[in-house]
C-alpha positions as CSV (number, residue, x, y, z in Angstrom):
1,X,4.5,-12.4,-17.8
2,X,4.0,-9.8,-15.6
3,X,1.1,-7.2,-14.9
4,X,1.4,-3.5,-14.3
5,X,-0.8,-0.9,-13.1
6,X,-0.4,3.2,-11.7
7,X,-1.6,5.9,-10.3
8,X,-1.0,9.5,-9.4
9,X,-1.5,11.4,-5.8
10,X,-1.1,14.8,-6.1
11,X,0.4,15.8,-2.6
12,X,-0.3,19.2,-3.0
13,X,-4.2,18.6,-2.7
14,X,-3.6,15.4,-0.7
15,X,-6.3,13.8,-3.6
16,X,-6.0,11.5,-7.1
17,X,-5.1,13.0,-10.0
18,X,-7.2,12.9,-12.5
19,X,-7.3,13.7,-16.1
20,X,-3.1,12.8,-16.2
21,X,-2.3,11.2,-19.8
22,X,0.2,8.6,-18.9
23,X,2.2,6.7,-21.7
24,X,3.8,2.9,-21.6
25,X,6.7,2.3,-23.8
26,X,9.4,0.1,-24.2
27,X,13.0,0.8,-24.0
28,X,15.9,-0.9,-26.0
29,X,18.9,-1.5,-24.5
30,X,20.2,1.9,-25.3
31,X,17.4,3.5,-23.6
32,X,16.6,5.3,-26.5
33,X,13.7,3.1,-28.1
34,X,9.9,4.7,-27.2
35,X,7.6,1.7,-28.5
36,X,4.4,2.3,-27.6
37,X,2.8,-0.4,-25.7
38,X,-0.2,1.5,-24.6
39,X,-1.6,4.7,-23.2
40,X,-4.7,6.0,-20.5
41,X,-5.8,9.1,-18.5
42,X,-6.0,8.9,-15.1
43,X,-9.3,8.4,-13.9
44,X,-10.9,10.4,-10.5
45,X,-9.1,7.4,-8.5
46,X,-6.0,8.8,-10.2
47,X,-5.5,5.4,-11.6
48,X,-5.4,4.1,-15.1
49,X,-7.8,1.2,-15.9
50,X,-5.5,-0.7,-18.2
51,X,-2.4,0.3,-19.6
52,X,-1.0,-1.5,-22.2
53,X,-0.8,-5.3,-23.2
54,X,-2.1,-7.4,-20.1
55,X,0.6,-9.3,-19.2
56,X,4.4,-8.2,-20.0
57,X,7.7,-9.6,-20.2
58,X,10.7,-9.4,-18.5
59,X,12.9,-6.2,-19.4
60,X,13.1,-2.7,-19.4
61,X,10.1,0.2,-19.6
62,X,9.2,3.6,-19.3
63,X,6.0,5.6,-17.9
64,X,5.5,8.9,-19.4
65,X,3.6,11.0,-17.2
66,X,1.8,14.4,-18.7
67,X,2.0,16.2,-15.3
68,X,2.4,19.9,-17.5
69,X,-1.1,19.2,-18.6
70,X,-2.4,18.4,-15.7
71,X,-1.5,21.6,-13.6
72,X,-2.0,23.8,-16.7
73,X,-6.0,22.8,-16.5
74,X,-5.9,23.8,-13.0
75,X,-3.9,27.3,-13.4
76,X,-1.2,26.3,-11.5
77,X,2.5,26.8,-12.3
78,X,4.5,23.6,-12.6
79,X,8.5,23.4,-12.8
80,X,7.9,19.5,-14.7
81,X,6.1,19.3,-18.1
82,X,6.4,15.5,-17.9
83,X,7.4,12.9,-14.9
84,X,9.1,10.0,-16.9
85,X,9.8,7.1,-14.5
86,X,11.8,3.6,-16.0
87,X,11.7,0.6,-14.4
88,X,12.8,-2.8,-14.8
89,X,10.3,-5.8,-14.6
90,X,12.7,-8.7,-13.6
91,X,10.0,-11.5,-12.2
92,X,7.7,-11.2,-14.9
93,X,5.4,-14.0,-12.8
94,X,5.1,-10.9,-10.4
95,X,2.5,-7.7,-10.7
96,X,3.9,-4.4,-10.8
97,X,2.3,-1.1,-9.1
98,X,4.0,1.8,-9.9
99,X,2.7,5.2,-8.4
100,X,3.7,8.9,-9.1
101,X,3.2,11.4,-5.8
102,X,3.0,14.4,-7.6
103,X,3.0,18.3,-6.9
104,X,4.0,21.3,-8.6
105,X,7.2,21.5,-8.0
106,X,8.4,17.6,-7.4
107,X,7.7,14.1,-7.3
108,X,8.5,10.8,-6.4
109,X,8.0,7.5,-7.5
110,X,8.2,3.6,-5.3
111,X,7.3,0.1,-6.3
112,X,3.9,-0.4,-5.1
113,X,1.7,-3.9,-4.7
């Protein structure tokens, strides 16, 4: 089964994001499912230690990101409350990095290593 880990840049600092709640779920084939595998803050790395069971299998899931939060702390007006990014895990002998570059007013997500 596969491994998965994150983390969050925030470009607008060029520096981790720390202190970011981020969410693992699972989603159903309608999408529509939110199963809660596991959940962490970002640490001042603007990673997440462990999120959610250690290994996982193939299929369909979604990273909840609580970027409101995060720029609320700091004062700063944000246009997204929450970055929400699905992904598919189709090698689930692989490990999957998936990182959020984040800033007020966007973001964007890749398939890391």
């Amino acid at each position: 089964m596969g491994t998965l880990s994150t983390h969050v840049l925030d470009t607008s600092l060029g520096k981790p994001a720390a202190g970011i709640t981020v969410v693992l779920e699972s989603v159903a084939g309608t999408g529509l499912s939110n199963d809660v595998l596991g959940d962490g803050i970002t640490d001042g790395d603007g990673r997440v230690g462990s999120i959610g069971p250690e290994r996982l299998e193939a299929g369909d899931y979604r990273l909840r990101f609580a970027s409101g939060g995060y720029f609320s702390a700091r004062g700063v007006e944000a246009f997204y409350p929450e970055v929400v990014v699905v992904f598919t895990i189709a090698d689930a002998d692989q490990h999957y990095h998936v990182p959020v570059l984040l800033n007020p007013f966007g973001y964007s997500t890749y398939r890391g290593s």
